[in-house]
mmCIF file of the N, C-alpha and C atoms, coordinates in Angstrom:
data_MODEL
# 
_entry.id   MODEL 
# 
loop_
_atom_site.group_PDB 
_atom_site.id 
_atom_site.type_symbol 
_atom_site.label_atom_id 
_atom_site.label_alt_id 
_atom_site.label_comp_id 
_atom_site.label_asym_id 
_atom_site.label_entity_id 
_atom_site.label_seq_id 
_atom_site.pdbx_PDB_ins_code 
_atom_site.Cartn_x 
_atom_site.Cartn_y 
_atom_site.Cartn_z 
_atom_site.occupancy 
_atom_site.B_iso_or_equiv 
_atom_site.pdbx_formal_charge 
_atom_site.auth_seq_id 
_atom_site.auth_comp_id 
_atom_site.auth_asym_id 
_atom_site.auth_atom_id 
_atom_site.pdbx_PDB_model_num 
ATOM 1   N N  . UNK A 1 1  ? 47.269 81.002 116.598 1.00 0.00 ? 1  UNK A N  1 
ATOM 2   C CA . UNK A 1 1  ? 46.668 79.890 117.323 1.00 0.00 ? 1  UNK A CA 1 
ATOM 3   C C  . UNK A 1 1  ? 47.064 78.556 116.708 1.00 0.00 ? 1  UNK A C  1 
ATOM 4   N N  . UNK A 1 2  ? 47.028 78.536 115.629 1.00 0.00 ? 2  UNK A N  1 
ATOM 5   C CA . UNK A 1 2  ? 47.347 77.487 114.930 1.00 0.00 ? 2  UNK A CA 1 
ATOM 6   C C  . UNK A 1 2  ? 49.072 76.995 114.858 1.00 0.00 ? 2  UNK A C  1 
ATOM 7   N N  . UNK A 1 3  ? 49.913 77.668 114.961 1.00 0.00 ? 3  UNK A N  1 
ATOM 8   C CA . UNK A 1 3  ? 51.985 77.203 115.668 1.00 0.00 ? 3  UNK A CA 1 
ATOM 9   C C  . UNK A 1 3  ? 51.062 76.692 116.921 1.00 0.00 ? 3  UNK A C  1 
ATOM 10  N N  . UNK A 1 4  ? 51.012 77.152 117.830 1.00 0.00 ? 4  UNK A N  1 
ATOM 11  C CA . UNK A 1 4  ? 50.504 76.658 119.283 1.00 0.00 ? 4  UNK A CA 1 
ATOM 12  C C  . UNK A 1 4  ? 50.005 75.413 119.068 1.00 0.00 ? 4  UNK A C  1 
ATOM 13  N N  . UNK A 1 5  ? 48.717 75.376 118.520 1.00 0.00 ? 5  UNK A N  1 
ATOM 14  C CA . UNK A 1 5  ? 48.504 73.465 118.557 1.00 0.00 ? 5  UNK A CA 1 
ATOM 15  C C  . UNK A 1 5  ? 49.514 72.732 117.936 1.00 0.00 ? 5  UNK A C  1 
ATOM 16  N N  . UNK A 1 6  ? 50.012 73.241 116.792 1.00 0.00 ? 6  UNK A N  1 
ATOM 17  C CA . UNK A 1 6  ? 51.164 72.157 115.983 1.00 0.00 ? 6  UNK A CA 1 
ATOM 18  C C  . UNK A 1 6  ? 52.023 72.400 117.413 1.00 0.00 ? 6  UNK A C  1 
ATOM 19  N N  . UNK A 1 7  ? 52.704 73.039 117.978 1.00 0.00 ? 7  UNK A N  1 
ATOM 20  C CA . UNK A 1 7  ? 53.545 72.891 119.199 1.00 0.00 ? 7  UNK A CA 1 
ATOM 21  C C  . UNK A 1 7  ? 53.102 72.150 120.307 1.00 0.00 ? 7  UNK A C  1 
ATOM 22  N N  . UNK A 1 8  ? 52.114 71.930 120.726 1.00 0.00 ? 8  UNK A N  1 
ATOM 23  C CA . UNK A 1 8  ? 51.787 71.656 121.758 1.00 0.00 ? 8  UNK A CA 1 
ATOM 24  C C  . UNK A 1 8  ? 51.689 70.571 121.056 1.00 0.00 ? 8  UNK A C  1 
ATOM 25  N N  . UNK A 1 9  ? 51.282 69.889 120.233 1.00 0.00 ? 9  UNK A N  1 
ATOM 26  C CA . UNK A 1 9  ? 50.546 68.680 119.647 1.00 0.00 ? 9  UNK A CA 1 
ATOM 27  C C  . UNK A 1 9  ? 52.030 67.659 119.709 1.00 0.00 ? 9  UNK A C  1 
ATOM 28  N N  . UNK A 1 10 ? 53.419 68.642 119.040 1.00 0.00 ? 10 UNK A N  1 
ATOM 29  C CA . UNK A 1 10 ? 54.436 68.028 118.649 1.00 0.00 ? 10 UNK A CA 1 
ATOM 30  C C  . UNK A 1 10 ? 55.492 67.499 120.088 1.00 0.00 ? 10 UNK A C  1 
ATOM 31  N N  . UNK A 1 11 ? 54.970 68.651 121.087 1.00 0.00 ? 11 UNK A N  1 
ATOM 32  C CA . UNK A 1 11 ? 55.339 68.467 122.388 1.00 0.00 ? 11 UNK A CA 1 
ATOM 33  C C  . UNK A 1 11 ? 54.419 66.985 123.437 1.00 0.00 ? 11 UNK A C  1 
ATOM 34  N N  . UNK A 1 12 ? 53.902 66.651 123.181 1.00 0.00 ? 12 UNK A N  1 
ATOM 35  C CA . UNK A 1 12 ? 52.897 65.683 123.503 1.00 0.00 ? 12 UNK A CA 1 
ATOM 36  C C  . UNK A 1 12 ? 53.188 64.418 122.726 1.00 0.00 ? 12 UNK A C  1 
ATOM 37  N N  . UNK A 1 13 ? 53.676 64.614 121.790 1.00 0.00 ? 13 UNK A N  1 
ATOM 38  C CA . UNK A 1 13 ? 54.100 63.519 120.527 1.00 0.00 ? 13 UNK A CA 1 
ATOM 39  C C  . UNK A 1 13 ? 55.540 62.824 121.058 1.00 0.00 ? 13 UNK A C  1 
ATOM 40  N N  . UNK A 1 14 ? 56.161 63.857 121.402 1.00 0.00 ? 14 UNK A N  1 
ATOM 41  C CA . UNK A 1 14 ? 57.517 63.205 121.996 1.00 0.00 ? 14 UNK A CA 1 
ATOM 42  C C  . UNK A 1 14 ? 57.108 62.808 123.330 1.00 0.00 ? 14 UNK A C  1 
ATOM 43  N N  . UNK A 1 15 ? 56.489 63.121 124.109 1.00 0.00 ? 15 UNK A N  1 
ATOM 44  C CA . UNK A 1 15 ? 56.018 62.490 125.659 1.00 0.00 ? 15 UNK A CA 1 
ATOM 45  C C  . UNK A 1 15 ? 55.674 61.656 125.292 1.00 0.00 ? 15 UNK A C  1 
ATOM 46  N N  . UNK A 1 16 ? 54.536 60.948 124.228 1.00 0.00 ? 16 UNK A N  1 
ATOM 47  C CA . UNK A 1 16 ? 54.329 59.684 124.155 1.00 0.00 ? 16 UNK A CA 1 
ATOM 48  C C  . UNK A 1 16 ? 55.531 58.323 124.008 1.00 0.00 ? 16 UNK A C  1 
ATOM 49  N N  . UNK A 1 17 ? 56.020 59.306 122.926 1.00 0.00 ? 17 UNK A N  1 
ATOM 50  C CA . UNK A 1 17 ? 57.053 58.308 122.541 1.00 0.00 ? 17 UNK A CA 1 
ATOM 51  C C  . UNK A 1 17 ? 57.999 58.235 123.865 1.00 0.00 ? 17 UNK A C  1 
ATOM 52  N N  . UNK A 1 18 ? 58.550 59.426 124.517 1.00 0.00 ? 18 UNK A N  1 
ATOM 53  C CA . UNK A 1 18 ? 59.656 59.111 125.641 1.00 0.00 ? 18 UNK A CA 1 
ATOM 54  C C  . UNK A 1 18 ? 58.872 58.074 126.984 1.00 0.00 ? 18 UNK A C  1 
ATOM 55  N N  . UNK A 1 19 ? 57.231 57.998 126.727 1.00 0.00 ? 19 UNK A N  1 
ATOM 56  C CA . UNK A 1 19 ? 56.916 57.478 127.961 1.00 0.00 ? 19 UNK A CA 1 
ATOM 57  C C  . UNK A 1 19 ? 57.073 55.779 127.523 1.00 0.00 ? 19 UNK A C  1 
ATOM 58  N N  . UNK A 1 20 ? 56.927 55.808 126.290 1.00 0.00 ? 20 UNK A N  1 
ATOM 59  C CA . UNK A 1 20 ? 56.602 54.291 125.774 1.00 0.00 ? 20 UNK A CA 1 
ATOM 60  C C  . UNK A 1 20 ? 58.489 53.798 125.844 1.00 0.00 ? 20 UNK A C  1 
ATOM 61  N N  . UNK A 1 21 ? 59.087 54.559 125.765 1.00 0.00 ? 21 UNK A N  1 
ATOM 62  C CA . UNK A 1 21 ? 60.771 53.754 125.990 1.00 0.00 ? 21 UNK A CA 1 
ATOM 63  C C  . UNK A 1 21 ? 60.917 53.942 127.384 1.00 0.00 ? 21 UNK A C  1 
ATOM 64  N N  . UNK A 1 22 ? 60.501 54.597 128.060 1.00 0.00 ? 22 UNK A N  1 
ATOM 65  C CA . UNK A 1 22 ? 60.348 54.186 129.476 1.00 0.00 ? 22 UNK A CA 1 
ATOM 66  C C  . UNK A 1 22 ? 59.994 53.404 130.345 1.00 0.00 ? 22 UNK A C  1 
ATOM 67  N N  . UNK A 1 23 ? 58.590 53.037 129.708 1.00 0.00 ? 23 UNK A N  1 
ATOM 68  C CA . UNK A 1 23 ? 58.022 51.517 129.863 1.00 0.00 ? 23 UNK A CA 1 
ATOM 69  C C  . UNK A 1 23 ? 58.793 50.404 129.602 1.00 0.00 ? 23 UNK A C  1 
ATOM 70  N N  . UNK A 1 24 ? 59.388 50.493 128.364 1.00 0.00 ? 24 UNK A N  1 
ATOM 71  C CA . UNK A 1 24 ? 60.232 49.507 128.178 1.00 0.00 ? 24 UNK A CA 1 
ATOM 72  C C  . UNK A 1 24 ? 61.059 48.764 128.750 1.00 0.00 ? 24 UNK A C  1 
ATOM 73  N N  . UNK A 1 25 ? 62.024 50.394 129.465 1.00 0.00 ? 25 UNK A N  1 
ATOM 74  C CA . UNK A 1 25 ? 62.754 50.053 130.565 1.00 0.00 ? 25 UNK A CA 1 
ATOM 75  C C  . UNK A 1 25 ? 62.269 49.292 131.972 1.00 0.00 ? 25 UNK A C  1 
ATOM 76  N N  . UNK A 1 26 ? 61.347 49.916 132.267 1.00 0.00 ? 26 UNK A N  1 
ATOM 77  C CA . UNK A 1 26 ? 60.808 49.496 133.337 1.00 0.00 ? 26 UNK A CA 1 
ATOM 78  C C  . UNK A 1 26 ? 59.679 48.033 132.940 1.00 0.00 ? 26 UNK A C  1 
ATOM 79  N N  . UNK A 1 27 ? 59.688 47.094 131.873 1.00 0.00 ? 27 UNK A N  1 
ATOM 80  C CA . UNK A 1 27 ? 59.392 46.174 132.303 1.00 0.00 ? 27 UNK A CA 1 
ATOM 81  C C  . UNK A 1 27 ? 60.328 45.123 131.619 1.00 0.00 ? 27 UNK A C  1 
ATOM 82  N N  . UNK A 1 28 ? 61.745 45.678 131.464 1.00 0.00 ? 28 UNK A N  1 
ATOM 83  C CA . UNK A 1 28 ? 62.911 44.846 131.512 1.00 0.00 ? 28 UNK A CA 1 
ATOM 84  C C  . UNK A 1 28 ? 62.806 44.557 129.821 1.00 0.00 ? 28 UNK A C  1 
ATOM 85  N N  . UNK A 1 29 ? 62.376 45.017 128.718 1.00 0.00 ? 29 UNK A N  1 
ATOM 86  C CA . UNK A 1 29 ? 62.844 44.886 127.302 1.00 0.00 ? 29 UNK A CA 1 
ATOM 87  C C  . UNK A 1 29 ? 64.057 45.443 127.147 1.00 0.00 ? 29 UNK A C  1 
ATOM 88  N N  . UNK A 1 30 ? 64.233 46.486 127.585 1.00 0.00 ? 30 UNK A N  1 
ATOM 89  C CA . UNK A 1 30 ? 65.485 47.680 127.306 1.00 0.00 ? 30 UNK A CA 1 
ATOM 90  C C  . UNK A 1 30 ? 66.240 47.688 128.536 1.00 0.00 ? 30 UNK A C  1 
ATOM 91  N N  . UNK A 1 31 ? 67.351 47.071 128.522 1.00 0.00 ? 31 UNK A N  1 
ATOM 92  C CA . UNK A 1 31 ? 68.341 47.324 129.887 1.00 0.00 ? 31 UNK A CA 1 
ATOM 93  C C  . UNK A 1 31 ? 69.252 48.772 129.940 1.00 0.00 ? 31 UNK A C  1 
ATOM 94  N N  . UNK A 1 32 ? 69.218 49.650 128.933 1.00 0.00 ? 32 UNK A N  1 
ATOM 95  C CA . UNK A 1 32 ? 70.262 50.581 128.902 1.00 0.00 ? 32 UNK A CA 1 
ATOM 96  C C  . UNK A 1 32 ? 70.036 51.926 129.549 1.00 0.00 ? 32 UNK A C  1 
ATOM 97  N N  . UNK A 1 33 ? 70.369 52.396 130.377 1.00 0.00 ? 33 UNK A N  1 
ATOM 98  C CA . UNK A 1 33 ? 70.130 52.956 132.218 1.00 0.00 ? 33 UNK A CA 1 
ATOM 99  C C  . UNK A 1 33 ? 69.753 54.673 131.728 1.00 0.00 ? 33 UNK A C  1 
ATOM 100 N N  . UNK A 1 34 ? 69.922 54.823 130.143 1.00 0.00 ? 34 UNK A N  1 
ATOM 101 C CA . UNK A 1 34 ? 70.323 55.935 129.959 1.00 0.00 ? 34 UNK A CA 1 
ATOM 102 C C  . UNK A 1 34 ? 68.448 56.593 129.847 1.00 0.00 ? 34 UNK A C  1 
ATOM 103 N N  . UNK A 1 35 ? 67.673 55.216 129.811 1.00 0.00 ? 35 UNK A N  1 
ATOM 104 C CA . UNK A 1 35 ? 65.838 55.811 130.040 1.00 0.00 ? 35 UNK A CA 1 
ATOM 105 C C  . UNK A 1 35 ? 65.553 55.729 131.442 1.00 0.00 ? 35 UNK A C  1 
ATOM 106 N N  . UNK A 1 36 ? 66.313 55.558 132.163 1.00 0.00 ? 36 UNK A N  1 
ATOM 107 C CA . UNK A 1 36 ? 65.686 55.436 133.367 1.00 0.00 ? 36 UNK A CA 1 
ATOM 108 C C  . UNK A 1 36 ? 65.207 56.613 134.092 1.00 0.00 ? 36 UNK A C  1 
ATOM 109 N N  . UNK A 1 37 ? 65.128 57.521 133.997 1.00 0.00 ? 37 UNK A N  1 
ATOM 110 C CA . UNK A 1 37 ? 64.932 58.926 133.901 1.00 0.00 ? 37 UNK A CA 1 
ATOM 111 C C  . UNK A 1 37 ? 63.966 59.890 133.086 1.00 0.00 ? 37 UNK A C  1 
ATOM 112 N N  . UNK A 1 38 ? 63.541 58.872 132.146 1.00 0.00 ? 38 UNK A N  1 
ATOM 113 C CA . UNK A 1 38 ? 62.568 59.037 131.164 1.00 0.00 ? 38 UNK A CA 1 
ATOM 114 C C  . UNK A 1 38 ? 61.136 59.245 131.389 1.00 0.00 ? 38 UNK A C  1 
ATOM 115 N N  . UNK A 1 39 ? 60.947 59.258 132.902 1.00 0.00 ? 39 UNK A N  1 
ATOM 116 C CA . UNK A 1 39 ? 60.326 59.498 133.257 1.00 0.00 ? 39 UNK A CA 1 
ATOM 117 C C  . UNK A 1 39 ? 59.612 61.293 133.378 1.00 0.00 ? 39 UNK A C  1 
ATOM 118 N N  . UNK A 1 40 ? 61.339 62.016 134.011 1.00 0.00 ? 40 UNK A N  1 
ATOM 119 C CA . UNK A 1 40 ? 60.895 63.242 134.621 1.00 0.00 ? 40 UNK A CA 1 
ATOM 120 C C  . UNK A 1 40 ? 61.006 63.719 133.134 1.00 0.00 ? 40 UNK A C  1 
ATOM 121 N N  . UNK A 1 41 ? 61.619 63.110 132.087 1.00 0.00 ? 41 UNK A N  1 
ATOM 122 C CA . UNK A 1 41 ? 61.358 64.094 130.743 1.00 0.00 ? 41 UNK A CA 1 
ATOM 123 C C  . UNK A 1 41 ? 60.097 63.948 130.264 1.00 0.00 ? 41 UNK A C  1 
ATOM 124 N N  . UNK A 1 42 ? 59.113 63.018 130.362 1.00 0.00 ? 42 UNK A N  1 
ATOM 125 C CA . UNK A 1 42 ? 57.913 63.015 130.044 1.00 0.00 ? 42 UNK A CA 1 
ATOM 126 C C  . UNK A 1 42 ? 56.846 63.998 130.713 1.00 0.00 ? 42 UNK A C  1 
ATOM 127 N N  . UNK A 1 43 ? 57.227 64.158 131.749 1.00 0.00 ? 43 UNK A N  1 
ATOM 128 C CA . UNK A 1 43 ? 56.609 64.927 133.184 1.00 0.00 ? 43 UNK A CA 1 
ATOM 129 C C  . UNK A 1 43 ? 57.072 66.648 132.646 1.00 0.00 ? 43 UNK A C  1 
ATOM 130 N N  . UNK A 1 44 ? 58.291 66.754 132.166 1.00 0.00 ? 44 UNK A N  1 
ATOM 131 C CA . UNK A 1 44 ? 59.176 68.074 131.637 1.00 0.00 ? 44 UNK A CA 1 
ATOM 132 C C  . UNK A 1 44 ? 58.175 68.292 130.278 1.00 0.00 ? 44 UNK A C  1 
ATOM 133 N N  . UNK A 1 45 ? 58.245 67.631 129.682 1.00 0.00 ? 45 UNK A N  1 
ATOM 134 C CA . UNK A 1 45 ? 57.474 68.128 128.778 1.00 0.00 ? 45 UNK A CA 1 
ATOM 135 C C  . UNK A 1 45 ? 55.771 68.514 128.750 1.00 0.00 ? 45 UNK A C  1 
ATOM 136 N N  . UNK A 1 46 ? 55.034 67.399 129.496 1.00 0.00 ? 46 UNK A N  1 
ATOM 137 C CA . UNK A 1 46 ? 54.218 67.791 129.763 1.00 0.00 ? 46 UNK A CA 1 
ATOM 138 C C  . UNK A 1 46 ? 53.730 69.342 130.457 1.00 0.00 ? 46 UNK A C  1 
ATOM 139 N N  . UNK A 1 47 ? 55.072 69.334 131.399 1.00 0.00 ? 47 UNK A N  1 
ATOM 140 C CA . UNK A 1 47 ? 54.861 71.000 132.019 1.00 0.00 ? 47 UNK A CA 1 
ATOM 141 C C  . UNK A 1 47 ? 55.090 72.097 130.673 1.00 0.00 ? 47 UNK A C  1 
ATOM 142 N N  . UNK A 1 48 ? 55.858 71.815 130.133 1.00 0.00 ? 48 UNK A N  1 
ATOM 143 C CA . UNK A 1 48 ? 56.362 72.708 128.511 1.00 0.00 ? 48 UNK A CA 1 
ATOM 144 C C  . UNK A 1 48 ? 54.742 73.208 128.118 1.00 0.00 ? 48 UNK A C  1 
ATOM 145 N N  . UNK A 1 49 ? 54.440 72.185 127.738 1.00 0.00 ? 49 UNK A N  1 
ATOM 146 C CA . UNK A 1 49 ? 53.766 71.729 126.971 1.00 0.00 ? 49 UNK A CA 1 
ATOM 147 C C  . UNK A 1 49 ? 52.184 72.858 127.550 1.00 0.00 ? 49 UNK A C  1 
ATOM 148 N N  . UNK A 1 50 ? 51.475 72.228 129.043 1.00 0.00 ? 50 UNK A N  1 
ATOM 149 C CA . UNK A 1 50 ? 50.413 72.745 129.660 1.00 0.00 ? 50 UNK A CA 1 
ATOM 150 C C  . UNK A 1 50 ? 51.221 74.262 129.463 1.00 0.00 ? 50 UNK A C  1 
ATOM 151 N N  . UNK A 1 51 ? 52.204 74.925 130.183 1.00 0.00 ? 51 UNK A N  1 
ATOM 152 C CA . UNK A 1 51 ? 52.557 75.966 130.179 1.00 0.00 ? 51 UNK A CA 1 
ATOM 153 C C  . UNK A 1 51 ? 52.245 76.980 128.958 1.00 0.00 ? 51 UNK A C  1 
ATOM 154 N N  . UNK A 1 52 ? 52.502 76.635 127.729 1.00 0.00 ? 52 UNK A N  1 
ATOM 155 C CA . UNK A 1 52 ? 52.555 77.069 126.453 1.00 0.00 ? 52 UNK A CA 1 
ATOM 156 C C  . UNK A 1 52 ? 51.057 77.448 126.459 1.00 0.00 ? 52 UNK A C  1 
ATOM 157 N N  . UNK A 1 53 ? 50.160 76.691 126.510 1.00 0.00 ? 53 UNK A N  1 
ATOM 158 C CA . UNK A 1 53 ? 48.477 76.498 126.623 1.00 0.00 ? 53 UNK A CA 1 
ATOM 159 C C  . UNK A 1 53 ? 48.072 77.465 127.484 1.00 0.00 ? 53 UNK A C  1 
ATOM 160 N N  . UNK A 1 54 ? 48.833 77.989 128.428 1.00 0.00 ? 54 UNK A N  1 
ATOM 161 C CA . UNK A 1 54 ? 48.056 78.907 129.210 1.00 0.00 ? 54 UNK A CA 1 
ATOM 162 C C  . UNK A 1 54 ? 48.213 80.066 129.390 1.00 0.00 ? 54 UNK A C  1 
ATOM 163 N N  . UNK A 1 55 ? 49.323 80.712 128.465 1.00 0.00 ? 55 UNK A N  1 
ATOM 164 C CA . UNK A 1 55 ? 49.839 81.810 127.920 1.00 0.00 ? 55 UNK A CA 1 
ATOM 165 C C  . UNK A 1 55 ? 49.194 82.103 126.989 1.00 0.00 ? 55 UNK A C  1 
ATOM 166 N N  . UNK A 1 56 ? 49.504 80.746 126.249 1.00 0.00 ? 56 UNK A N  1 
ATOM 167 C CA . UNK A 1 56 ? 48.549 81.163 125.045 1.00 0.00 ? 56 UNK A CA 1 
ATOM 168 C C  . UNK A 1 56 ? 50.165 81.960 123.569 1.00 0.00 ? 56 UNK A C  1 
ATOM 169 N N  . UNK A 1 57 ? 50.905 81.335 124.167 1.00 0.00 ? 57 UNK A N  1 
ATOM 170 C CA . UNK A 1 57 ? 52.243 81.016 123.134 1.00 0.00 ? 57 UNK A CA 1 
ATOM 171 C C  . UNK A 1 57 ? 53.077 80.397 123.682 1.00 0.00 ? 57 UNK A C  1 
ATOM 172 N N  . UNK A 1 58 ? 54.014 79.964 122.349 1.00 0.00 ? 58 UNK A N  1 
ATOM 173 C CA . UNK A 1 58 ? 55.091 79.382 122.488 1.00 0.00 ? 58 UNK A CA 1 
ATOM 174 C C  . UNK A 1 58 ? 56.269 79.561 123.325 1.00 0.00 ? 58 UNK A C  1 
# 
């Protein structure tokens, strides 16, 4: 039980961070096209992420 939260926890950790350079993009700090998409990886992980939780492993 305890890999599972460090996973899920570490999976959630990078969604934050990929959503916050996404933002970026989208309110014109960061022009470089390569976050613009940074979206469905935040959304990707989140599914990772719930998925793992309802199995109940990695």
């Amino acid at each position: 039980m305890t890999l599972l939260f460090y996973y899920v926890y570490g999976t959630f950790k990078l969604a934050v961070i990929a959503q916050q350079i996404y933002a970026r993009f989208v309110k014109g700090y960061t022009r470089d096209r390569r976050f613009a998409a940074f979206n469905h990886f935040v959304r990707a992980l989140g599914i990772i992420a719930a998925g793992s939780i309802e199995r109940g492993k990695i």
